[in-house]
N, C-alpha and C positions, 0 to 999 in steps of 0.2 A: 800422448793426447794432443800436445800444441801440433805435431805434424797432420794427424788425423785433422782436425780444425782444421788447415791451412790447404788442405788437399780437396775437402768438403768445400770450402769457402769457393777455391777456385771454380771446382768442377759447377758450382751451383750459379758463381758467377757466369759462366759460357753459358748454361742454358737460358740464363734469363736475359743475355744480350742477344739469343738467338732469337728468343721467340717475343723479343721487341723490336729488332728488326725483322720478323716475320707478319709484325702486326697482333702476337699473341701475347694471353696472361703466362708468364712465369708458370701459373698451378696449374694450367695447361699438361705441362712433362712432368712426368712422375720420373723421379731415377730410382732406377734398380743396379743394386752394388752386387758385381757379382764377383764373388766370395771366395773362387774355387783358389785350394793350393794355398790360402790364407786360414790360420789359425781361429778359431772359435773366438778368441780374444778381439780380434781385431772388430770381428762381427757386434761384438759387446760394445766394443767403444763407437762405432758406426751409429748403433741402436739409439746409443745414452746422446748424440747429439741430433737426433731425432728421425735417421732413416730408419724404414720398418720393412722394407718389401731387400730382400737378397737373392742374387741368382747361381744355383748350384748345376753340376754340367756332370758330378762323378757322385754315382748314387750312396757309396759307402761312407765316403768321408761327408755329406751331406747328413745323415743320417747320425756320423757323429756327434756332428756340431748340435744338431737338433736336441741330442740327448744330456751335452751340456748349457744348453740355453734355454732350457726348457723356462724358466721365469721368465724369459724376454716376451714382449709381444713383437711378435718377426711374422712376415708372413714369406713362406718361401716359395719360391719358383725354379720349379725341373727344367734346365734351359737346353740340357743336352740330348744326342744322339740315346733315340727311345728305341730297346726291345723289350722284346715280348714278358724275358725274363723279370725286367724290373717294374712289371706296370703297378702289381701289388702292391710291391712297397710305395711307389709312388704316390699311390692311389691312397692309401692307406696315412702319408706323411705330408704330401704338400698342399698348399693352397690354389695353386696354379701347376700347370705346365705350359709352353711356350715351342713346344717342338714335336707337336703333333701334323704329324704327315698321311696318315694311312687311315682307312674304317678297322683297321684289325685292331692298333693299338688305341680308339677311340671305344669298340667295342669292350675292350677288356678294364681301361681304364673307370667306362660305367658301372660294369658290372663289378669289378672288387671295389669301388668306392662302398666305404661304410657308412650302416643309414643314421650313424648319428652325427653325421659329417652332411654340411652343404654339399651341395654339387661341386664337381671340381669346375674351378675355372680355365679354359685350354682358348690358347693361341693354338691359329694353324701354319705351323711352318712352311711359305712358300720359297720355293727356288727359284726366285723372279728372273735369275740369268743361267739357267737350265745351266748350270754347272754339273757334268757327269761326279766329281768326287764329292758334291755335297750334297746333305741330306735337303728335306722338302718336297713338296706337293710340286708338281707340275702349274703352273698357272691356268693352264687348261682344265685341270680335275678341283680345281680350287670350290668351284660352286656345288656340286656334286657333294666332297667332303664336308661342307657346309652344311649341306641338307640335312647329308645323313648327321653330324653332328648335332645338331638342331633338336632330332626325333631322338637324341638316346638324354632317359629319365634324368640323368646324375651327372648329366654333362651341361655346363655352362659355358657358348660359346662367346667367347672375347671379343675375338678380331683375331689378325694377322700376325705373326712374325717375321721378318727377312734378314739373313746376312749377304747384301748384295755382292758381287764380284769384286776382288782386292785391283783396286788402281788409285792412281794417283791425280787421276785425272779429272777435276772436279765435273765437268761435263759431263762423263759419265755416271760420277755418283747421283749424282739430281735426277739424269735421267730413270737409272736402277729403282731410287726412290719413290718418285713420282711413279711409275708402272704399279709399284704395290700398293701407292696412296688409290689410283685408281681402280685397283681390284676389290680396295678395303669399300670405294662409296659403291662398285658393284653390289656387294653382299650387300650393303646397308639397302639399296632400291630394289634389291629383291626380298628387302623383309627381314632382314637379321637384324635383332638388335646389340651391336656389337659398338666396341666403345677406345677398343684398345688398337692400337697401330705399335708394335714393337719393333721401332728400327732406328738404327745409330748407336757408335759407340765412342771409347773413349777419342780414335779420332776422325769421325765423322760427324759428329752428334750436330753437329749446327747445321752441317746440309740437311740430314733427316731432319730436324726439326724444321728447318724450311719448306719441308717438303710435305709436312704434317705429321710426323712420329707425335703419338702422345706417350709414348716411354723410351726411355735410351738406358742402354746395360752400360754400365761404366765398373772395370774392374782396375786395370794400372794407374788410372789416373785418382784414384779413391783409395788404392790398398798398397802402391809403388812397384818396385817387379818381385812376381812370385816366389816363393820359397822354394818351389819343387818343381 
């Protein structure tokens, strides 16, 4: 527990010296702990010093944890690489998804969402630095996939998600960021009412927030290195 504390402390300390040198409120960032390759346990003790929102990337052991936490109030988020096969269960288990790229998998996720369930909430994963090995929307299909997302009954669309291109090179990161901060106020001037900007993690998180991320996934620096 005192580790959990001390790793919570820190990471919540960064966001709020980021988004005071940004000019922003602290409650501005939501952090999302994301969970994967971490035990059910660890999620429990995250919860009890007051994070609610967790992000899972592997739909099975997701699904685990869910069936042992069921008393928690957690809300979770599908952060990973989405097919066809899993939208069911997605649809059916989480609160969010965050890696929505395509009309196929935004079709299927409306239509298995259950009607005694809210709408799902979905980020659209863009690939703001057209990386051929990673997933994401083209920035160009970005408005497109919006619309249609828009018009399906059971879909509540968020905003954005991005894992920009790995460097080291702060210049580049701002720039990566900024391109999706400005695709995110695109959709907003064409009508969307969307809220969420999901970008930065545990070591970017203060450029994205410079940049306007209003959530950052933080999993090493919250849970230390994976188990598995």
């Amino acid at each position: 527990m005192n580790e959990s504390i001390q790793r919570l402390n820190s990471v919540r300390q960064r966001i709020e010296k980021a988004c005071i040198s940004s000019g922003r409120q602290p409650g501005d960032v939501t952090l999302l702990a994301v969970s994967k390759w971490h035990p059910a346990e660890k999620v429990a003790v995250l919860n009890k010093l007051g994070i609610r929102s967790f992000g899972e990337n592997q739909l099975q052991e997701a699904l685990q944890k869910q069936r042992e936490l069921t008393d928690l109030d957690v809300q979770w988020h599908f952060i990973g690489t989405l097919q066809s096969n899993k939208t069911r269960a997605i649809a059916e288990n989480f609160q969010w998804v965050q890696s929505v790229d395509r009309q196929k998998i935004l079709k299927r996720l409306s239509a298995q969402r259950p009607e005694s369930l809210q709408p799902i909430n979905v980020c659209l994963q863009v690939n703001i630095d057209q990386e051929p090995q990673k997933s994401g929307a083209d920035p160009d299909d970005i408005l497109q996939l919006a619309a249609f997302a828009s018009g399906l009954e059971n879909i509540k669309l968020r905003g954005l998600m991005a894992i920009p291109r790995l460097t080291s090179d702060p210049g580049e990161q701002h720039e990566s960021f900024r391109r999706v901060k400005v695709l995110f106020e695109v959709l907003r001037n064409e009508g969307h009412d969307i809220d969420t900007l999901s970008m930065g993690m545990s070591s970017d998180l203060e450029i994205a927030i410079s940049e306007g991320s209003t959530m950052v996934r933080v999993g090493t620096d919250l849970f230390g290195i994976r188990e598995s």
